[in-house]
Steps between C-alpha positions, in 0.01 A plus 500: 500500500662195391664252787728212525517266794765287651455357839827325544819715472800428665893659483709197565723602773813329366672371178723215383708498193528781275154594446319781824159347619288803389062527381447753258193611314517538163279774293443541157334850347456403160304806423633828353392687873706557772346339777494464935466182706462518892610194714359425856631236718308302739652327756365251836580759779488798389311825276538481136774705354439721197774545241546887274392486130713302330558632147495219151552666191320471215657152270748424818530198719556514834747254732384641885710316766244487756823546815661859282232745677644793203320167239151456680417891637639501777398168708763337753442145476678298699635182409335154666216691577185354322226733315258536247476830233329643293556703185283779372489713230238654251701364174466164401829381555614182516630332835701210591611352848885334565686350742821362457580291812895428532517365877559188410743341240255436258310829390082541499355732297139569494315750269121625434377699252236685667139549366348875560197519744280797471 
């Protein structure tokens, strides 16, 4: 089982300008198999949550607004509510972490490219 970890996500709970606040993590199957990824959020005060399979397909790349539960299996995640995830899946996809923070007039954006842990 391959797993990707990310301690520090965050739905900003407003926007400025004409860009939504949003985190999304990114996934790239670059292999010619269809393939699953789970999610599980973790949060300060309460049980884990467990998302449904979520399907990549084989050569696709995947945009997975972490707040649209239909894009991440199901999971309600509310926004200014802090928590970490992780991603799971048997393939060896490729994972990557943003946040685009629009509260404020000028725009932060951070991004990861996650390494796989065994």
């Amino acid at each position: 089982m391959n797993r990707w970890h990310v301690p520090d996500c965050y739905i900003p709970p407003r926007s400025s300008g004409g860009q939504p606040s949003h985190e999304s993590i990114c996934v790239l199957n670059d292999s010619s198999q269809d393939a699953h990824l789970t999610l599980t959020a973790y949060f300060a005060d309460r049980e884990p949550e467990r998302s449904a399979p979520v399907l990549v397909p084989a050569r696709r790349d995947l945009h997975l607004r972490t707040a649209i539960p239909e894009q991440v299996g199901g999971l309600r995640l509310q926004p200014d509510v802090p928590y970490g995830i992780v991603v799971e899946s048997e393939a060896d996809l490729k994972v990557q972490y943003s946040r685009l923070d629009t509260t404020q007039p000028a725009y932060t954006l951070m991004t990861a490219l996650l390494p796989s842990h065994n």
